[in-house]
C-alpha positions in Angstrom: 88.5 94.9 80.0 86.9 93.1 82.1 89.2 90.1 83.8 92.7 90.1 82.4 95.1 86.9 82.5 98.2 89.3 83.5 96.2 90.5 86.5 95.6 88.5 89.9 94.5 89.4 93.4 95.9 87.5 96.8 97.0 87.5 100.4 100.7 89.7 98.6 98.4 92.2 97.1 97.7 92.8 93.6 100.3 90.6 90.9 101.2 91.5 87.3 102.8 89.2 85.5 104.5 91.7 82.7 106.9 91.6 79.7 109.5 94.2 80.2 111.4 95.5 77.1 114.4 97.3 78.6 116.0 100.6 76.9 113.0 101.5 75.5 112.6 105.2 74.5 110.1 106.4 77.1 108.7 104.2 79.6 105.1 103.0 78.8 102.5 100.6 79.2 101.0 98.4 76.6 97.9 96.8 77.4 97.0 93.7 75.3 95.1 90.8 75.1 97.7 88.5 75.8 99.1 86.8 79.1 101.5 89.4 80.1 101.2 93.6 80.2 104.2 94.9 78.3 106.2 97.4 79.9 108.4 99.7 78.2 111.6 101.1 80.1 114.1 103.3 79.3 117.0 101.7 81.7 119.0 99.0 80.3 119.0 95.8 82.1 122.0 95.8 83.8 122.7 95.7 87.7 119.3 95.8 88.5 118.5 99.1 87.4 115.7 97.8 85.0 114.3 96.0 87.9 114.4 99.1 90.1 113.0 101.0 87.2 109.8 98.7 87.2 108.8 98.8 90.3 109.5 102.8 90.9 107.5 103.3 87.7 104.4 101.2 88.9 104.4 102.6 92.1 104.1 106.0 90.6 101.0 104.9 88.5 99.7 103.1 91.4 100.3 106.2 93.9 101.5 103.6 96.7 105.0 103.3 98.3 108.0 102.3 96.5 108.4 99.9 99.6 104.6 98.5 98.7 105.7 97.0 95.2 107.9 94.4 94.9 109.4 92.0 92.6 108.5 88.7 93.1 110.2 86.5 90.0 111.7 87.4 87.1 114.7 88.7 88.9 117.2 88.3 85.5 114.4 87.8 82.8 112.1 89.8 80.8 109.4 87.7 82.4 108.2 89.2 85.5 105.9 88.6 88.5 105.7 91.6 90.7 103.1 92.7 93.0 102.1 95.7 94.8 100.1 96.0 98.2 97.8 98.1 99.8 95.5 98.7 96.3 92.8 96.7 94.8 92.4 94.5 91.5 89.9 97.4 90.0 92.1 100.3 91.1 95.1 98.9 89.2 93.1 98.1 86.5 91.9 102.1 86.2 94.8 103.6 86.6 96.3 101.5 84.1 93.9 102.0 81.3 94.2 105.1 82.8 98.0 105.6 81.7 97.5 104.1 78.4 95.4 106.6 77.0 
């Protein structure tokens, strides 16, 4: 995978632009060739708590901060822009090929 639309580098850090399917099962990651990474989570949308859910989940993939990954649109939909500092474009990429093996 070489340059993925969902995947961007600027002056905030790395940005994802993701679908996120709330109560999910388990929480995954689905890598495909569209213009969004689905994300799987098992919290249900409500509150916030999918929201939190995201970015706790890629901060644990990503081995950053919590405080390092934030949400930057997206807020109430399943259409998301979030991104997450201190880690480059290819190190993102590996970890999350990484995680969907």
């Amino acid at each position: 995978m070489s340059d993925p639309a969902w995947l961007s580098e600027g002056k905030e850090g790395v940005t994802l632009a993701l679908h996120v399917q709330p109560r999910a099962s388990r929480n995954e990651i689905l890598i495909g060739e569209g213009e969004e990474l689905r994300l799987r989570l098992t919290s249900p949308p409500v509150d916030g708590a999918a929201n939190k859910l995201c970015c706790q989940f890629l901060a644990s993939l990503c081995g950053v901060a919590k405080g390092r990954v934030k949400l930057r649109s997206g807020d109430k939909s399943r259409h998301k822009r979030v991104s997450i500092e201190g880690v480059s474009k290819q190190e993102v990429l590996a970890v999350l090929q990484q995680a969907c093996k």
